[in-house]
Backbone as numpy.savetxt, mean C-alpha at the origin, in Angstrom:
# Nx Ny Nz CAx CAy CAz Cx Cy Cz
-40.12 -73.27 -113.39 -40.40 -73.65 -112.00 -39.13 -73.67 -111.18
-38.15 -74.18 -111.85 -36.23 -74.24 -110.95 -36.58 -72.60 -110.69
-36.95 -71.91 -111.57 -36.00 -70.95 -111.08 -36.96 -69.89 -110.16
-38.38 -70.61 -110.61 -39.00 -69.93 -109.04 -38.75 -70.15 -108.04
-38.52 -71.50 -107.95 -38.19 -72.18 -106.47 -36.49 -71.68 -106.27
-36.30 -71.40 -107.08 -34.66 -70.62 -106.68 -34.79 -69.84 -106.42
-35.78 -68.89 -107.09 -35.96 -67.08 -106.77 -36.74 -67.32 -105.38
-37.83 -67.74 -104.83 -38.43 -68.26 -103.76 -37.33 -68.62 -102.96
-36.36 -69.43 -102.89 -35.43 -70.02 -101.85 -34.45 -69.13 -101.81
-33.96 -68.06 -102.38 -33.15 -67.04 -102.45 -34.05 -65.80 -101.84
-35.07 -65.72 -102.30 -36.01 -64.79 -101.35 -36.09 -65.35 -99.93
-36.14 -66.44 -99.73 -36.36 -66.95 -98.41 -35.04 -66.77 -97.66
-33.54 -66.65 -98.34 -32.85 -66.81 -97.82 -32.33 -65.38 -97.68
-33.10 -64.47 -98.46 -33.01 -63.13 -97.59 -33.50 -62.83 -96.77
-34.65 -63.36 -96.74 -35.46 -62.68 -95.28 -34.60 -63.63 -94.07
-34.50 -64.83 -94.21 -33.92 -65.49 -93.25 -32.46 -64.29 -92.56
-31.99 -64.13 -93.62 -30.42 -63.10 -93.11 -31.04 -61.94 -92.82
-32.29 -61.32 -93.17 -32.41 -59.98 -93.04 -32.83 -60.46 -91.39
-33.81 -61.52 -91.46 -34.26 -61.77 -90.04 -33.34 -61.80 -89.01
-32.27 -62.77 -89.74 -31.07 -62.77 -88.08 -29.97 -61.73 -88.22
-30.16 -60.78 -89.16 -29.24 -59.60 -89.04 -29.92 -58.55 -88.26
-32.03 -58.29 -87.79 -32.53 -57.66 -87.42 -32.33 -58.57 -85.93
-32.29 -59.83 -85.88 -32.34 -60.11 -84.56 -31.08 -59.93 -84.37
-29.77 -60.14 -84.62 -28.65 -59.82 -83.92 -28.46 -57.94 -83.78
-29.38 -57.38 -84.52 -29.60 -56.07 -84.32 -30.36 -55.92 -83.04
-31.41 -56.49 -83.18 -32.10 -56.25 -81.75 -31.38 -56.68 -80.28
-30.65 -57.99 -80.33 -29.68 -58.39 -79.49 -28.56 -57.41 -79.24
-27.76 -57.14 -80.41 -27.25 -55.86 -80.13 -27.55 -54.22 -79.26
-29.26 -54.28 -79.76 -29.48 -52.84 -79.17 -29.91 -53.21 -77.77
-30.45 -54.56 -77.41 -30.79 -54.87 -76.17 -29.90 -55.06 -75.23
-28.38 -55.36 -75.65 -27.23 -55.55 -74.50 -27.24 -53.85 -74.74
-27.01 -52.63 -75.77 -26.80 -51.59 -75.86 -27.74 -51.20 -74.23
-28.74 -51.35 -74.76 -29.65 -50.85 -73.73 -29.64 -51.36 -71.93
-29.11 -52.71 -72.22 -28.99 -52.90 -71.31 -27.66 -52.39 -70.54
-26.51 -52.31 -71.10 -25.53 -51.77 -70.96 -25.76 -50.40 -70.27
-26.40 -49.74 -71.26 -27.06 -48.64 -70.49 -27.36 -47.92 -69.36
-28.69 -49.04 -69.07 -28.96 -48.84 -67.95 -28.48 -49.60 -67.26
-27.30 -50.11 -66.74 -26.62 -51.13 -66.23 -25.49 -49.18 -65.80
-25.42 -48.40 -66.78 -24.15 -47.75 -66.37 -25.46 -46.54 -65.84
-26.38 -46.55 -66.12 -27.33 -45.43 -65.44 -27.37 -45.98 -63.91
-28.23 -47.58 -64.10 -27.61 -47.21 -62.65 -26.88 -46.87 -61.37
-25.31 -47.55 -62.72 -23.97 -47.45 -61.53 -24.10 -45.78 -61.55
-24.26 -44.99 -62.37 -24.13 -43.65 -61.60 -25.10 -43.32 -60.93
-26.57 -43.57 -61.30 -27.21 -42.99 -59.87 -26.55 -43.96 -58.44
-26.20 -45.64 -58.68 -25.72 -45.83 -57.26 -24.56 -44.93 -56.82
-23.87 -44.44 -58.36 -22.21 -43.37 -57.41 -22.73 -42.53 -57.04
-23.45 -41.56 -57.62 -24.25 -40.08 -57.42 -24.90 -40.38 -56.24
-25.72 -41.23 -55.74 -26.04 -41.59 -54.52 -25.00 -42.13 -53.43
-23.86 -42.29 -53.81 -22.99 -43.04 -52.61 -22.18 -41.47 -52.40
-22.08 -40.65 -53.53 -21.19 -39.28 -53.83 -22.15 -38.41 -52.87
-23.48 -38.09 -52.91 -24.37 -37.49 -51.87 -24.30 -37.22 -50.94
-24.35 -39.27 -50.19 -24.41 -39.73 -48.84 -22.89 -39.37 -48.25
-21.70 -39.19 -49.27 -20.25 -38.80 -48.50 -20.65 -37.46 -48.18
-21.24 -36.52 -49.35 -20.69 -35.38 -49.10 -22.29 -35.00 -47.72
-22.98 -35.51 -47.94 -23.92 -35.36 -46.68 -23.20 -35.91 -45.11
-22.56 -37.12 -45.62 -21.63 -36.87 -43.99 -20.47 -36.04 -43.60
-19.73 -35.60 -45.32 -19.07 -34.71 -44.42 -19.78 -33.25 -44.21
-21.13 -33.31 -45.16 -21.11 -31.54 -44.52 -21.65 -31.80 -43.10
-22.39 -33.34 -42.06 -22.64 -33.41 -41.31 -21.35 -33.16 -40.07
-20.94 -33.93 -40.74 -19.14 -34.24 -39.56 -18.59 -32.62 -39.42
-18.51 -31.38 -40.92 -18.68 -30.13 -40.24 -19.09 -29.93 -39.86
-20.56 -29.77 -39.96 -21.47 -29.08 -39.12 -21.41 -29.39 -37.86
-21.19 -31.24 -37.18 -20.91 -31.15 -35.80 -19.32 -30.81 -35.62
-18.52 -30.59 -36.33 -17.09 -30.09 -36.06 -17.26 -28.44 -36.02
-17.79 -28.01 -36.34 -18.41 -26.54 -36.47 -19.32 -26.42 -35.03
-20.27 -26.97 -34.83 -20.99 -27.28 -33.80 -20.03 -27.30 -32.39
-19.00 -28.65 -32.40 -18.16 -28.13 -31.45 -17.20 -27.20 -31.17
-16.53 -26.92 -32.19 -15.91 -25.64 -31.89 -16.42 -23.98 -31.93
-18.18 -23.82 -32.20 -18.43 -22.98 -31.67 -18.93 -23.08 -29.65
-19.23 -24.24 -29.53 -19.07 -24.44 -28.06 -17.76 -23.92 -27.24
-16.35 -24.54 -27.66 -15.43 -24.67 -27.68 -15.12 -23.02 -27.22
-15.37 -22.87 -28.87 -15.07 -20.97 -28.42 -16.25 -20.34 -27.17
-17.59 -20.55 -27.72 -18.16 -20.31 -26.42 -17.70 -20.52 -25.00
-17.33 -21.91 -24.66 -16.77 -21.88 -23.37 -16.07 -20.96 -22.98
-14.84 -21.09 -24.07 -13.91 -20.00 -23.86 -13.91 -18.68 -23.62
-14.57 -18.23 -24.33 -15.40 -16.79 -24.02 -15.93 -16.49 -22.83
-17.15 -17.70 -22.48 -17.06 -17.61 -21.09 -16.47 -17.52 -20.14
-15.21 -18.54 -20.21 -14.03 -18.44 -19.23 -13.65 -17.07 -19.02
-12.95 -16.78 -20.19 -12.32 -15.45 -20.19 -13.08 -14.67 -19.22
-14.36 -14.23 -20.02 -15.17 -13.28 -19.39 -15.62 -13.51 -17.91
-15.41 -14.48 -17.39 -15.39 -14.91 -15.74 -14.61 -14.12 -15.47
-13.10 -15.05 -15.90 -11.72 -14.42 -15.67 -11.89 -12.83 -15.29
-12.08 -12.00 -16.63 -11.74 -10.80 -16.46 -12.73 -10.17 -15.39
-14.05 -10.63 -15.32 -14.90 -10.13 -13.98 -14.37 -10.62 -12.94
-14.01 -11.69 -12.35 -12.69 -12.00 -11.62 -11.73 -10.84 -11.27
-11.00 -11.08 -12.61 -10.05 -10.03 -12.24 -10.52 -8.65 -12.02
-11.54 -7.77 -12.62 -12.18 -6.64 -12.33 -12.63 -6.57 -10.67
-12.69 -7.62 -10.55 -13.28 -8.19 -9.05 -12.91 -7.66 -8.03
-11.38 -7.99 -8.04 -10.00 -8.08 -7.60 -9.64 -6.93 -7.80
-9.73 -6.44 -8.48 -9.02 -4.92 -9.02 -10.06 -3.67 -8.19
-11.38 -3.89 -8.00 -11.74 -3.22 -7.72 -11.78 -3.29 -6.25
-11.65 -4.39 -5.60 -11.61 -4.65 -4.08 -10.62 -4.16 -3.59
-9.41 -4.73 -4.63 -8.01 -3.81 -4.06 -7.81 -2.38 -4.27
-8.52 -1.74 -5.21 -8.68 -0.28 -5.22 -9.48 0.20 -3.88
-10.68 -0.49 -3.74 -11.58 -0.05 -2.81 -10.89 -0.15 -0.98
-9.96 -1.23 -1.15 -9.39 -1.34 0.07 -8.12 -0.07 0.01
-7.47 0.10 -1.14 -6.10 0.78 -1.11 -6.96 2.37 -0.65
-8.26 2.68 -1.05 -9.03 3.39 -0.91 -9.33 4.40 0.52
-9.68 2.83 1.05 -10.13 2.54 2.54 -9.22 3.33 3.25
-7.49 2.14 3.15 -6.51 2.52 3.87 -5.87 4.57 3.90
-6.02 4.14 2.28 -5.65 5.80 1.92 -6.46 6.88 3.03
-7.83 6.40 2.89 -8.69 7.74 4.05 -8.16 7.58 5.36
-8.28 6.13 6.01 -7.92 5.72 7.35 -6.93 6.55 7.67
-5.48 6.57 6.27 -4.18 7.29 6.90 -4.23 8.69 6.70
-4.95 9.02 5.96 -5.54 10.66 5.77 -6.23 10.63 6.97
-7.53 10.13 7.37 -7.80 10.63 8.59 -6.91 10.87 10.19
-6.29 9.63 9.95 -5.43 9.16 10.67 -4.39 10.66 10.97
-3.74 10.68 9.64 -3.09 12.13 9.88 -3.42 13.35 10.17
-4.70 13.90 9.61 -5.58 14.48 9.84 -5.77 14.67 11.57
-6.59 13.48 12.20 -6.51 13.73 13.80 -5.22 13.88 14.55
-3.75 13.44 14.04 -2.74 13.31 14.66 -2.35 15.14 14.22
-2.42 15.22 13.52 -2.13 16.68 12.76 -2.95 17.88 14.27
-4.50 17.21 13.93 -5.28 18.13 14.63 -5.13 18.22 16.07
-4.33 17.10 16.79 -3.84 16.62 18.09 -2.92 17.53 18.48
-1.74 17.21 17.35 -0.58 17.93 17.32 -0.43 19.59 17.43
-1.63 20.26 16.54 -2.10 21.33 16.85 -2.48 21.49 18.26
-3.60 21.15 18.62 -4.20 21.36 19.91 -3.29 21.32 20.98
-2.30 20.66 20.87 -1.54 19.81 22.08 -0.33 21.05 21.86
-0.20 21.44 20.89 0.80 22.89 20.58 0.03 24.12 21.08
-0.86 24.40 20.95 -1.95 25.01 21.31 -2.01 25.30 22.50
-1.87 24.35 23.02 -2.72 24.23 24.97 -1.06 24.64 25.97
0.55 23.59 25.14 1.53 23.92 25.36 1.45 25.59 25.23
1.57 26.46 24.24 1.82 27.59 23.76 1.18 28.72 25.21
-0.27 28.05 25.07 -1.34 29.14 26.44 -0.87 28.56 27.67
-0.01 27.45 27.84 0.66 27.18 29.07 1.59 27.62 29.76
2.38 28.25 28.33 3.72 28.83 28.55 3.31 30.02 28.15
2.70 30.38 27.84 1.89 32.13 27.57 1.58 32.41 29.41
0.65 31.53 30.03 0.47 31.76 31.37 1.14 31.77 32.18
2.44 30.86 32.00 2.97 30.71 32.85 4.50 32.09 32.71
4.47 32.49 31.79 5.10 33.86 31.55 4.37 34.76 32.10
3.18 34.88 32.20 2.41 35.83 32.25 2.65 35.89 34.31
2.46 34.51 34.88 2.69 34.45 36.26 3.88 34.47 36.69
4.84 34.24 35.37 6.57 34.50 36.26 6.57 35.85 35.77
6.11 36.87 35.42 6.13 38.13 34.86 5.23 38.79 35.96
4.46 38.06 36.14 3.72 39.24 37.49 4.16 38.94 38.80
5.26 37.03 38.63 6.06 37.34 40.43 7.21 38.14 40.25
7.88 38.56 39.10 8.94 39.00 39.05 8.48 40.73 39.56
7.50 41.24 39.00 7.30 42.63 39.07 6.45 42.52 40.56
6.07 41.52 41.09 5.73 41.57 42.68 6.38 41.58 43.46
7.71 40.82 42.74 9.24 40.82 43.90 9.64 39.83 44.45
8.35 38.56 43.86 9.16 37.55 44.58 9.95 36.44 43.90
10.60 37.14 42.29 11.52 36.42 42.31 12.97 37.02 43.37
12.70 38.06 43.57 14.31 38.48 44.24 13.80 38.18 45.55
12.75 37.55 46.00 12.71 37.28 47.18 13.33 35.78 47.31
12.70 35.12 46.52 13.08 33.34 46.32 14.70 33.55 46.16
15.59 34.42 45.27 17.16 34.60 45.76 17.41 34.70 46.54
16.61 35.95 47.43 17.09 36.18 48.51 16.90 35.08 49.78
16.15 34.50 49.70 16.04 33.08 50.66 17.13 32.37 49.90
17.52 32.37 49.04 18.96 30.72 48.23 19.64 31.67 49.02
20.39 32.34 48.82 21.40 33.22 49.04 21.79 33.49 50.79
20.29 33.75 51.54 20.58 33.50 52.81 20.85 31.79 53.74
20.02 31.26 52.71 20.56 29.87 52.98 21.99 29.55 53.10
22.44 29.64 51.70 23.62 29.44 51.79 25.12 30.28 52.52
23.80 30.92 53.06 25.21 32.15 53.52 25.09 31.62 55.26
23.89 30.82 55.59 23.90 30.45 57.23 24.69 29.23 56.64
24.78 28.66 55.94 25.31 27.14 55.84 27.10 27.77 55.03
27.39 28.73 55.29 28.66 28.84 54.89 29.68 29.13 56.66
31.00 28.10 56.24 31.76 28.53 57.56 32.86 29.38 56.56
32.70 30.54 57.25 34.44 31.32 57.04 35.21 30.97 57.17
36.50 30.99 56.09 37.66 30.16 56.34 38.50 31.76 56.87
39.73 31.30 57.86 39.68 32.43 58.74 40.74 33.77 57.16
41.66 33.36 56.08 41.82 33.90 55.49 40.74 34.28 54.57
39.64 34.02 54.79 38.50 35.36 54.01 38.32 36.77 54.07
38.93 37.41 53.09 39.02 38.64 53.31 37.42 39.44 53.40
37.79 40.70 53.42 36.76 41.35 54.06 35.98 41.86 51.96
35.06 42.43 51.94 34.43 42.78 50.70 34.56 41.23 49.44
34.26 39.85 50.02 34.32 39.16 49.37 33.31 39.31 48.16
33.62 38.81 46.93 32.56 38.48 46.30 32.49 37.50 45.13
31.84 36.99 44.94 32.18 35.09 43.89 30.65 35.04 43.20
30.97 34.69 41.70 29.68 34.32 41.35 29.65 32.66 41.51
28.29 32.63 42.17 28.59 31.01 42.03 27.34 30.29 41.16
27.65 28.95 40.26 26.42 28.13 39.54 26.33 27.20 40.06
24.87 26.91 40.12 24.09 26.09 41.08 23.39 25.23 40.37
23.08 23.79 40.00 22.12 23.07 39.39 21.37 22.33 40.32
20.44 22.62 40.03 19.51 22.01 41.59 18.28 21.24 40.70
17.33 20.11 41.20 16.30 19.50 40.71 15.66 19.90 41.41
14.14 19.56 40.36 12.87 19.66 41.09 12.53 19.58 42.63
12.91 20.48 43.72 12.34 20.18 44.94 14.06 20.71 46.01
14.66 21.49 44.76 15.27 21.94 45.33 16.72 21.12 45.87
16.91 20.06 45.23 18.57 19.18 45.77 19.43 19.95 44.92
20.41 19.70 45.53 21.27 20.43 44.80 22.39 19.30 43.92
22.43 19.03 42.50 22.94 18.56 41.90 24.32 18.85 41.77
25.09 19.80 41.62 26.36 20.19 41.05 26.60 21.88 41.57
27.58 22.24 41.63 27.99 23.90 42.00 29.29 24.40 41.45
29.35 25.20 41.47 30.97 25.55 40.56 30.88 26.93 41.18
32.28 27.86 41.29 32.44 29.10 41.79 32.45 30.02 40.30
32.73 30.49 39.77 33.15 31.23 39.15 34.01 32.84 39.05
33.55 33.49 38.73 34.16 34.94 38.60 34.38 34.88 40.37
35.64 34.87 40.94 35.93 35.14 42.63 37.25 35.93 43.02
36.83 36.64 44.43 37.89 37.50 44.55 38.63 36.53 45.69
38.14 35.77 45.97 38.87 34.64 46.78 39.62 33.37 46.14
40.31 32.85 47.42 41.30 32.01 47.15 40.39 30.70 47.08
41.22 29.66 46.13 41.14 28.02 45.85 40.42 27.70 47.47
40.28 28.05 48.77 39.84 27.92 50.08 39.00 27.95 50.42
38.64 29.65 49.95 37.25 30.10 50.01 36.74 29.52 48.79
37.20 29.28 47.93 35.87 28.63 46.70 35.42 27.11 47.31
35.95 26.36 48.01 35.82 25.01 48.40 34.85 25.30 49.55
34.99 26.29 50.49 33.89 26.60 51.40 32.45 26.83 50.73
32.98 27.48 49.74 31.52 28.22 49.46 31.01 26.91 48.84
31.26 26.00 47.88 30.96 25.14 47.44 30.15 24.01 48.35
30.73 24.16 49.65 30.53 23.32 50.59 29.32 23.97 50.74
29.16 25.39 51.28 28.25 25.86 51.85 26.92 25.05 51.05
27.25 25.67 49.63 25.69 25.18 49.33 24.97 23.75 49.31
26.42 22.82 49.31 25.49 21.38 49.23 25.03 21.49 50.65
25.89 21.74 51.64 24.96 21.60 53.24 23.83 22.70 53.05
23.10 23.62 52.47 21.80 24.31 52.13 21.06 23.26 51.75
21.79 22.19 50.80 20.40 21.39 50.13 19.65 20.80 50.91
18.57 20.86 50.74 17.86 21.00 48.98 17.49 22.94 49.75
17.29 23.47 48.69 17.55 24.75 48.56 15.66 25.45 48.83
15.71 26.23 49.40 14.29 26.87 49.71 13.11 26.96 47.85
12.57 26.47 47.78 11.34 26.71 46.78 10.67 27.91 46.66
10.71 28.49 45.67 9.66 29.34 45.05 8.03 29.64 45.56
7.71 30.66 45.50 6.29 30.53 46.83 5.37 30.71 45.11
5.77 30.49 43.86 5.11 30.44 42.91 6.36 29.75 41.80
5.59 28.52 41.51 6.61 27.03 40.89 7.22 28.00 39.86
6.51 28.14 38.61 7.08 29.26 37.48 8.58 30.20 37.32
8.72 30.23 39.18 9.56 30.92 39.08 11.04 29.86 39.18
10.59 28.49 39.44 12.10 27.70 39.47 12.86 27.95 38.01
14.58 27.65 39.00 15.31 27.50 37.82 15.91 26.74 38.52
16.21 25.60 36.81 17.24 24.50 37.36 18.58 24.99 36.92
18.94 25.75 36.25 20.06 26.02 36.64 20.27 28.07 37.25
20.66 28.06 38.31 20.95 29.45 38.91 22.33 30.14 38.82
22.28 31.20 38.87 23.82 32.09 38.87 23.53 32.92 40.00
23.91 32.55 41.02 23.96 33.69 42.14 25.18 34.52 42.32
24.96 35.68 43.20 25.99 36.44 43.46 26.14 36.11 45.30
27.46 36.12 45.67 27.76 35.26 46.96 28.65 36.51 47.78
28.07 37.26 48.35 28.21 38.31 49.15 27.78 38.70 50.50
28.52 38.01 51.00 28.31 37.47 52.43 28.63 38.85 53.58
29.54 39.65 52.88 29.91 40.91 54.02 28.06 41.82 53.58
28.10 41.85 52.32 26.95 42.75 52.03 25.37 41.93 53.37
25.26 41.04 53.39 24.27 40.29 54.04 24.24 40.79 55.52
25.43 40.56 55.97 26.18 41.02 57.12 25.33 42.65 57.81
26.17 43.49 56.57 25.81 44.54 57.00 24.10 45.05 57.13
């Protein structure tokens, strides 16, 4: 009987140890487990806090992305104002440099075509008016219009009493429009320093000097021949 109740109390005192070696087993696997999920959750809370960063920053790009495609947009816009602007400008000032360019082409153009015409009308003026000192000359009355200067000045000449006989003097005459007489000089003379001062005289007392019975034929400056015995005779 001792030694049932020994084998019995030694059996009992295995199960007792097997019991609290299975419960400190189970205690064991239950902090295990709990441990566990104690670190499951800290990573789904990191994996979830790791998410929510990288979800704000791909947000914070996307609006940093967001604004600097505005950014550039604006810019683009600007520019492209700008350069229609400047095309603006470029083409107004072409279109004006344009303008001016024809204005002074035309401009030259009518002054050109003026200049012609006005050469033109001069040219058939002095074509006619050759043509009418060419038909008074072969009518005679340019040697008539001399011959009136010439008798003029030959009534408005006093003989100085040493004037010889067959005198003869070229004399130049500058006379204006209407016949005054500006200036005179003797030239080529067979007379004395006396007679050239007479004759000189003569013609300013002529002025103003007889006119042309056709204008064409004036000259402002004349060369007469001063042959006063020839008149005479």
């Amino acid at each position: 009987d001792e030694k049932q109740v020994l084998a019995e109390m030694q059996r009992q005192e295995r199960e007792k140890r097997a019991e609290e070696r299975q419960a400190r087993e189970r205690a064991d696997q239950l902090r295990r487990e709990q441990a566990e999920e104690a670190q499951r959750l800290e990573d789904i809370r990191s994996q979830r806090e790791q998410e929510e960063k990288s979800e704000r920053l791909r947000a914070e790009q996307r609006q940093q992305q967001e604004v600097e495609r505005r950014r550039e947009a604006e810019l683009e816009a600007r520019r492209k104002a700008e350069a229609e602007a400047k095309a603006e400008v470029e083409r107004k000032r072409k279109a004006e440099a344009d303008r001016r360019r024809k204005a002074e082409e035309d401009k030259r153009k009518a002054a050109e075509a003026k200049q012609r015409a006005e050469q033109e009308a001069e040219l058939k003026r002095r074509m006619a008016e050759e043509e009418r000192r060419r038909s008074a000359v072969e009518s005679g009355l340019l040697a008539q219009y001399v011959a009136q200067i010439q008798a003029r000045i030959q009534r408005a000449w006093i003989r100085p009493p040493n004037a010889k006989e067959g005198l003869k003097c070229i004399v130049n005459v500058t006379q204006a429009p209407g016949g005054t007489v500006l200036s005179v000089s003797v030239g080529e003379c067979n007379g004395d320093e006396v007679v050239r001062r007479s004759i000189e005289a003569a013609v300013h007392r002529a002025s103003p000097l007889p006119q042309p019975a056709d204008p064409t034929l004036f000259e402002k400056n004349l060369r007469l021949e001063f042959k006063p015995d020839d008149q005479n005779r």
